[in-house]
C-alpha positions as a printed Julia matrix, in Angstrom:
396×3 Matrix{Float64}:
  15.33  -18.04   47.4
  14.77  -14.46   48.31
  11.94  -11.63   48.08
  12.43   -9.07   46.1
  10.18   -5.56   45.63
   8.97   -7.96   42.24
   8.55  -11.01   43.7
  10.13  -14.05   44.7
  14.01  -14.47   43.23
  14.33  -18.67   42.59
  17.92  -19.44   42.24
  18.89  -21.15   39.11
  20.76  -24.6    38.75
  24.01  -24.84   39.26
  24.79  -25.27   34.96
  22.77  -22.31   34.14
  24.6   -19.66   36.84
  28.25  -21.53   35.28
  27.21  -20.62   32.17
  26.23  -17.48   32.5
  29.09  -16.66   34.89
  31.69  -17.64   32.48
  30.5   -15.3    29.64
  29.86  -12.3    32.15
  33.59  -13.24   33.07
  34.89  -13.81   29.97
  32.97  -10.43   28.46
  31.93   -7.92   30.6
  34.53   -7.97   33.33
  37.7    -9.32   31.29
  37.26   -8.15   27.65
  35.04   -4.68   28.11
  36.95   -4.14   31.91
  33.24   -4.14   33.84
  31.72   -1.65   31.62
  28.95   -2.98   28.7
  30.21   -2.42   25.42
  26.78   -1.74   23.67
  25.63    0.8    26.17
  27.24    4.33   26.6
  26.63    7.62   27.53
  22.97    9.37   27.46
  22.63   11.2    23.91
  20.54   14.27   24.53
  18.25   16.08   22.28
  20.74   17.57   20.63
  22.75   14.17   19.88
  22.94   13.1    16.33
  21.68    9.37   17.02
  22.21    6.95   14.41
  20.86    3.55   15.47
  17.61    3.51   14.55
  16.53    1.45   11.2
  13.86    3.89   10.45
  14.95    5.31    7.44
  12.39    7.43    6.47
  11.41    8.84    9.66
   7.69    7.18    9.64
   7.53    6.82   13.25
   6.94   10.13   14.22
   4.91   10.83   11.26
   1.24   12.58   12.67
  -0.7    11.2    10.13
   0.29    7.65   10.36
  -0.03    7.36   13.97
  -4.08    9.26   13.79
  -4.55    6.42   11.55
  -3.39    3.75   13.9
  -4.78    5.34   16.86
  -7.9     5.65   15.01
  -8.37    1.89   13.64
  -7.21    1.02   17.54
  -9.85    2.52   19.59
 -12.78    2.26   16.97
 -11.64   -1.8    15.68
 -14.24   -4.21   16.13
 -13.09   -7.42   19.14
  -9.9    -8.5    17.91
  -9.95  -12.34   17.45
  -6.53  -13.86   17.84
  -5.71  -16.78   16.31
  -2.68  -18.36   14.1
  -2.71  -16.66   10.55
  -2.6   -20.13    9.16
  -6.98  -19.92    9.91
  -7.23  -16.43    7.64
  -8.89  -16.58    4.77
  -8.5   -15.49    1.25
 -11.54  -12.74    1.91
  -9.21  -11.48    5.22
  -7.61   -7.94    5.67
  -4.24  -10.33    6.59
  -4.66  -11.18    2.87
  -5.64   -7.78    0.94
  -2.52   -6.21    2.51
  -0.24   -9.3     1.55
  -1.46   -9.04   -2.01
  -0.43   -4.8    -2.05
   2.72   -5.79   -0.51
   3.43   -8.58   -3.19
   2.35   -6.07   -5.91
   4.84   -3.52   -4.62
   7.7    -5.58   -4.62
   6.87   -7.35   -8.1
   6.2   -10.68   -6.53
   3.21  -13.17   -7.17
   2.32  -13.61   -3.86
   3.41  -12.33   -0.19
   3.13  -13.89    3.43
   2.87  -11.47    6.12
   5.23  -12.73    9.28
   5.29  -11.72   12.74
   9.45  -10.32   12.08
  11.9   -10.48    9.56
  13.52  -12.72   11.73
  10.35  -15.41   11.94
  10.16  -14.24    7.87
  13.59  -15.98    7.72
  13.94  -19.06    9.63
  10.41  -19.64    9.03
  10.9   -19.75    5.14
  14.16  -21.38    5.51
  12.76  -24.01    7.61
   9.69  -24.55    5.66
  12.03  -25.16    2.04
  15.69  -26.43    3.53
  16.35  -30.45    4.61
  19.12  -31.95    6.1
  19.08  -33.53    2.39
  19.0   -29.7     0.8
  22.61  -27.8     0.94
  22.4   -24.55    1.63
  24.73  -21.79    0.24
  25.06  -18.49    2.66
  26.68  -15.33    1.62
  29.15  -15.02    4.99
  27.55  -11.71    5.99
  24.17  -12.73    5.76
  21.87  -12.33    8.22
  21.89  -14.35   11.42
  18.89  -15.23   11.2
  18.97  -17.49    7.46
  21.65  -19.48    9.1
  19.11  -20.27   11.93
  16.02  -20.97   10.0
  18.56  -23.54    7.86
  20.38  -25.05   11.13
  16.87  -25.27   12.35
  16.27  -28.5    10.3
  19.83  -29.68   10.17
  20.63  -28.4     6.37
  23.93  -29.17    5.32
  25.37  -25.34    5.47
  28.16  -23.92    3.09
  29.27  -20.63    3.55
  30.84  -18.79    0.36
  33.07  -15.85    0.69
  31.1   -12.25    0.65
  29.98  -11.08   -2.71
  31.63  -14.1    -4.82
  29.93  -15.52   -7.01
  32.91  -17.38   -8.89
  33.43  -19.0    -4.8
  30.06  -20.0    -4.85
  29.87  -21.57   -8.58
  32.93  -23.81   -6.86
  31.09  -24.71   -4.05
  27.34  -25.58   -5.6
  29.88  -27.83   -8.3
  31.22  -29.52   -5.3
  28.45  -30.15   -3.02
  25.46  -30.0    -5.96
  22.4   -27.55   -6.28
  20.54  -26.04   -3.33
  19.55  -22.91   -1.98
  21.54  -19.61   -2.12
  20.67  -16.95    0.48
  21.94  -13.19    0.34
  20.63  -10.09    1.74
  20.46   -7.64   -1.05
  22.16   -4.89    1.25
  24.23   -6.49    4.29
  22.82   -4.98    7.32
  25.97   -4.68    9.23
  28.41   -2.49    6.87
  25.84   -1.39    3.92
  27.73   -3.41    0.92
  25.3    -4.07   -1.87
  24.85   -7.33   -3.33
  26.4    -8.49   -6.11
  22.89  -10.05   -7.68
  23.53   -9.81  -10.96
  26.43  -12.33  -10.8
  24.47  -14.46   -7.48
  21.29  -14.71  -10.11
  23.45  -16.49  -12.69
  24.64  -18.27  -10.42
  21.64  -20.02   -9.64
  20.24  -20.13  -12.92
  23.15  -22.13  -14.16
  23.38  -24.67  -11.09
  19.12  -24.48  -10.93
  19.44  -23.43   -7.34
  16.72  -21.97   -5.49
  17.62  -18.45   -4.34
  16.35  -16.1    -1.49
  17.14  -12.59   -1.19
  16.9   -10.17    2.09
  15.8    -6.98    0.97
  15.04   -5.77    4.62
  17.09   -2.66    4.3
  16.32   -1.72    0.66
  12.8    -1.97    0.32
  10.92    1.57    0.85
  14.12    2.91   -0.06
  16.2     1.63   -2.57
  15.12    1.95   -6.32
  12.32    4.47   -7.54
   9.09    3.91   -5.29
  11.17    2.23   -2.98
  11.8    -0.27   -4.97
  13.82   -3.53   -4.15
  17.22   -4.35   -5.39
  15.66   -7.26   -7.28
  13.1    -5.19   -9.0
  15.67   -2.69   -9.82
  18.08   -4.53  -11.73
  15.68   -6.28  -13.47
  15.88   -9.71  -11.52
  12.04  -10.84  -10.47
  12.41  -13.64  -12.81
  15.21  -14.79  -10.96
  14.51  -14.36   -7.49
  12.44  -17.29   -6.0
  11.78  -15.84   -2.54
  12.25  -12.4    -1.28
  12.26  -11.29    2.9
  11.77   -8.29    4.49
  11.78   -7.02    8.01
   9.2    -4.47    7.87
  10.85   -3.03   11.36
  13.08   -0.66    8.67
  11.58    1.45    6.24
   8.24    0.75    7.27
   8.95    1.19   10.76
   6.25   -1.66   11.78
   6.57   -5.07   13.74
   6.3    -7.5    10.98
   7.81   -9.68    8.42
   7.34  -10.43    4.59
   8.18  -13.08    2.14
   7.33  -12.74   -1.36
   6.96  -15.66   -3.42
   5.68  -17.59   -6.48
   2.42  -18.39   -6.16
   0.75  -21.8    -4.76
   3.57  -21.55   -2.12
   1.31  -19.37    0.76
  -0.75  -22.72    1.66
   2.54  -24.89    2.33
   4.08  -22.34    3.94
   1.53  -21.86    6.47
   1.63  -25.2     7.67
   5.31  -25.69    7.05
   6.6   -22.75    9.2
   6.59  -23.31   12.48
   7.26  -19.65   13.37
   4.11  -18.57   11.2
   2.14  -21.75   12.08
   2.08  -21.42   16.34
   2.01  -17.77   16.81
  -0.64  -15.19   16.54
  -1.22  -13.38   13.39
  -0.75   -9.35   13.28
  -3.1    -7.05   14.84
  -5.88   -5.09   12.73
  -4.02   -1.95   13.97
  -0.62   -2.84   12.75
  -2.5    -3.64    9.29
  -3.53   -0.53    9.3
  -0.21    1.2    10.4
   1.68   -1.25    7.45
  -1.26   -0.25    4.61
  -0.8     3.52    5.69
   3.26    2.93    5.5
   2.81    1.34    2.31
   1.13    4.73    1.09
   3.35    7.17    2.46
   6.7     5.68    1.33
   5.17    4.91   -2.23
   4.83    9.11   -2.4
   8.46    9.77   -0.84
  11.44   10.51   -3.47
  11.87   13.19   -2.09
  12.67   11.66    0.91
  15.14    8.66   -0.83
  16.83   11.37   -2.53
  17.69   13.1     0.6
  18.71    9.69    2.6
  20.74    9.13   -0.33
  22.24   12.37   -0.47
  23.58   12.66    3.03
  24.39    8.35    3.27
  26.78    9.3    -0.19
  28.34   12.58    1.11
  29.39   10.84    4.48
  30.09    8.01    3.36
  32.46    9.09    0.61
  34.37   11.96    3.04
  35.48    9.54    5.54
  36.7     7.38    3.02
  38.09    9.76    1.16
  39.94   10.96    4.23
  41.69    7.84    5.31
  39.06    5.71    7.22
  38.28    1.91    6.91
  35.09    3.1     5.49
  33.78    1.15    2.4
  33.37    3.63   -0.44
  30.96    1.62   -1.94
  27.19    1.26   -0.22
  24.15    2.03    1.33
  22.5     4.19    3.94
  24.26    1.99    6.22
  27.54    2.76    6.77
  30.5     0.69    8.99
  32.98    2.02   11.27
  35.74   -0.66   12.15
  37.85   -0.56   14.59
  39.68   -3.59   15.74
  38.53   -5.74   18.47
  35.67   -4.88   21.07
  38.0    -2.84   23.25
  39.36   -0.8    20.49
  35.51   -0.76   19.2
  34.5     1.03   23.1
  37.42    3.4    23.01
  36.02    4.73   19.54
  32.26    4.52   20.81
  33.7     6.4    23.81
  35.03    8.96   21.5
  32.54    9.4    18.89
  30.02   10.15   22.33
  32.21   12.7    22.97
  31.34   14.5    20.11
  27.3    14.11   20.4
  27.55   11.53   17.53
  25.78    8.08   18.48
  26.07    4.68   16.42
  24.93    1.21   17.44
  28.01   -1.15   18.42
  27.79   -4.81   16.59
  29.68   -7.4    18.07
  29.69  -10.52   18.51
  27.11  -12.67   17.27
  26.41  -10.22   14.88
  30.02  -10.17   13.83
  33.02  -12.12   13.89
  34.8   -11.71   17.47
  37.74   -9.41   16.39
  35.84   -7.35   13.62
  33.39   -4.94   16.14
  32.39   -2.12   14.81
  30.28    1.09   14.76
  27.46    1.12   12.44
  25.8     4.0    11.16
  22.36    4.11   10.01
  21.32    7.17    7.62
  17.91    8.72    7.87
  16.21   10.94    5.88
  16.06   13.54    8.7
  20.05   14.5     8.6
  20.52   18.17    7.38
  23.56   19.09    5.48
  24.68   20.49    9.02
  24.27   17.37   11.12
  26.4    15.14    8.36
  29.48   17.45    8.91
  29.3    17.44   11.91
  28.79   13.41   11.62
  32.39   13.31    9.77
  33.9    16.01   11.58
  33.08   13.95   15.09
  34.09   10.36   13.15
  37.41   12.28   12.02
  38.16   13.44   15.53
  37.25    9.99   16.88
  39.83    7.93   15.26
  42.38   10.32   15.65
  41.95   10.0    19.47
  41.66    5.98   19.61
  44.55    5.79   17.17
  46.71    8.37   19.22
  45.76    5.56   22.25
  46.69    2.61   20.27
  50.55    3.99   19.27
C-alpha cells in the first residue's frame, strides 16, 4: 500500500492485476507497440473534429443552455428518487408523452441512457425461454440487456432478412432487434423487409433509432415513421446523447407497457430519475430540432457529398448511408497508421475497435454535423485521400 498526492493506493489481488496485465500486454504494448490506439494527437481549433454524436450542433446553442441555466438556479429542491415513484401528473411524464408524440408512438419511457434504454427494455421483455434475433451490427448494448437474463441469442447476418426468416423457422418466434442506422459505419436498415419479417413469424421487434431521430425524415423524423412502419414496430430506443445532445434514454412503446416496465427494468427501477434541468434542456431540444430542416438538409448535404467522393475515388467507403460514415482499414495497427495520417492533415475521427467491432475490422468513423462548410468537407476528402495513400504506400 502506498500514499499517493490522492490518497492511499490499495494493491489489488493477485487475479485482478493478471488480468489486467495480460490485456495491457496483449493490447497496448504488443498489438498498438506502447502507444493507445484511441488517443492521438491534440486537434486544435482549427482541426476538423469528427467524433462527436451531436449532429445538429445543440450543445453550443445560447438559447438552449439560458434555458437550462435558468430552470437550474431558479428550480425548486430537487427530490431524487427512482422514476418508478413519478406520477402520471409529473414533468418526467408530460415530456415522455411529447417525446412519444414526436416519434408516432403510444407511449414513451424516459431512461437514464440509451444504453440503460436498451438492456433495460431487453431485460424487462427477453427470457431464457424467449429467442432473441440480433442484426450482427447491432448495438452492444441489445446483446447485453438480452444476455442479461440468459435469452437464447441468434445472430443473423447484417441487413438479411431472408437469413433471419431461416433462423426464426428454425429456432421459432421471438424478438428481432436492429438499429435503424448502425452506429458504427452509417448503413441504413433494411426495415421494410425486417418488418415483414416479423409480421409473418409474429415476432416482437425493437428498433434503435438513436442516430436517426432529430435527423432523419422531415421533423426529424424516425426511420420507422418515415417509411410508414409505426404499425409494425413494437418498441423503439433512442439515446438522446445524439441529436438531442442530452444524457438520457427513450423507449417508445404501446401503451399499458410503462407500468411493467418500471418495475421490470432493473436499470430504470434502482437508479435515480432525470434532473428537472435536463427536462428542461430535452423539452427545449425537442423544440429546436422540430424547427431545423434547414439544418438536416445541410448535415445531409455535406454526409452525401463526402461520402459519395471517397467512394467514388476508390475507398472502402460504403456508398450507401448516413451521416455516419466508416473508414476501414485492416486490423488495429493498420487502423493507427491511418489515424496517424488522417491527424496529419487536421482531420480527426473516433477509432472503434474492439468491443465495438470485430478484432480485425477497426476502423475510423466519421460523424457528420451540421456545422461542416462546403470548405471543411474537401478538405475532409482531400485529407482521407492523402491518408490512405500514405498507409497503403506503408503496407506494400
Amino acid at each position: 500500500m502506498a500514499v499517493t498526492e490522492h490518497g492511499l493506493d490499495v494493491m489489488l489481488p493477485a487475479f485482478i492485476e493478471e488480468r489486467m496485465e495480460r490485456f495491457n500486454q496483449k493490447r497496448y504494448k504488443d498489438t498498438w507497440g506502447g502507444r493507445h490506439l484511441l488517443h492521438g494527437a491534440a486537434p486544435s481549433a482549427s482541426s476538423i473534429r469528427l467524433s462527436s454524436n451531436d449532429y445538429l450542433c445543440l450543445s453550443s446553442e445560447l438559447s438552449l443552455l439560458k434555458s437550462q441555466a435558468k430552470a437550474m438556479i431558479n428550480a425548486p429542491k430537487q427530490v431524487l428518487m427512482s422514476p418508478v415513484f413519478h406520477d402520471e401528473n409529473s414533468a418526467t411524464r408530460t415530456l415522455e408523452r411529447a417525446l412519444a408524440r414526436y416519434m408516432g408512438t403510444a407511449d414513451g419511457i424516459l431512461c437514464q441512457s440509451g444504453w440503460a434504454a436498451n438492456t433495460g427494455l431487453m431485460q424487462a421483455i427477453a427470457s431464457a425461454h424467449i429467442p432473441v434475433y440480433l442484426d450482427h451490427m447491432a448495438h452492444m448494448s441489445l446483446w447485453y440487456g438480452a444476455q442479461a437474463v440468459r435469452a437464447p441469442v441468434y445472430s443473423f447476418r447484417h441487413n438479411d432478412a431472408a437469413h433471419l426468416e431461416a433462423q426464426i423457422h428454425s429456432k421459432g418466434p421471438g424478438i428481432i432487434a436492429v438499429d435503424a442506422i448502425y452506429s458504427t459505419n452509417g448503413d441504413l436498415c433494411q426495415l421494410r423487409d425486417i418488418t415483414t419479417v416479423a409480421r409473418q413469424t409474429q415476432s416482437a421487434l425493437v428498433v434503435d433509432e438513436s442516430h436517426s431521430l432529430g435527423v432523419y425524415g422531415k421533423g426529424g423524423a424516425t426511420v420507422t415513421q418515415t417509411l410508414g412502419l409505426e404499425d409494425s414496430v413494437h418498441f423503439i430506443t433512442v439515446s438522446l446523447a445524439k441529436a438531442f445532445a442530452g444524457r438520457a434514454g427513450l423507449i417508445g412503446c404501446p401503451n399499458g407497457v410503462r407500468d411493467y416496465f418500471m418495475m421490470a427494468s432493473y436499470p430504470t427501477c434502482f437508479s435515480s430519475s432525470l434532473l428537472d434541468h435536463e427536462l428542461v434542456w430535452l423539452e427545449q431540444a425537442l423544440n429546436f430540432i422540430t424547427a431545423s430542416e434547414s439544418r438536416r438538409e445541410h448535415l445531409r448535404d455535406m454526409s452525401k457529398r463526402v461520402r459519395q467522393q471517397l467512394h467514388g475515388a476508390g475507398l472502402p467507403v460504403s456508398n450507401i448511408g448516413e451521416q455516419i460514415i466508416a473508414l476501414e482499414a485492416g486490423d488495429e495497427t493498420q487502423t493507427m497508421q491511418l489515424r496517424d495520417a488522417l491527424e496529419s492533415h487536421d482531420v480527426y475521427g473516433s477509432v472503434f475497435c474492439s468491443p465495438a467491432t470485430p478484432l480485425r475490422h477497426a476502423l475510423i468513423r466519421f460523424s457528420m454535423n451540421s456545422s461542416i462548410s462546403l470548405e471543411q468537407a474537401e478538405r475532409i476528402v482531400k485529407g482521407a485521400l492523402a491518408a490512405y495513400s500514405k498507409v497503403r504506400g506503408k503496407q506494400t
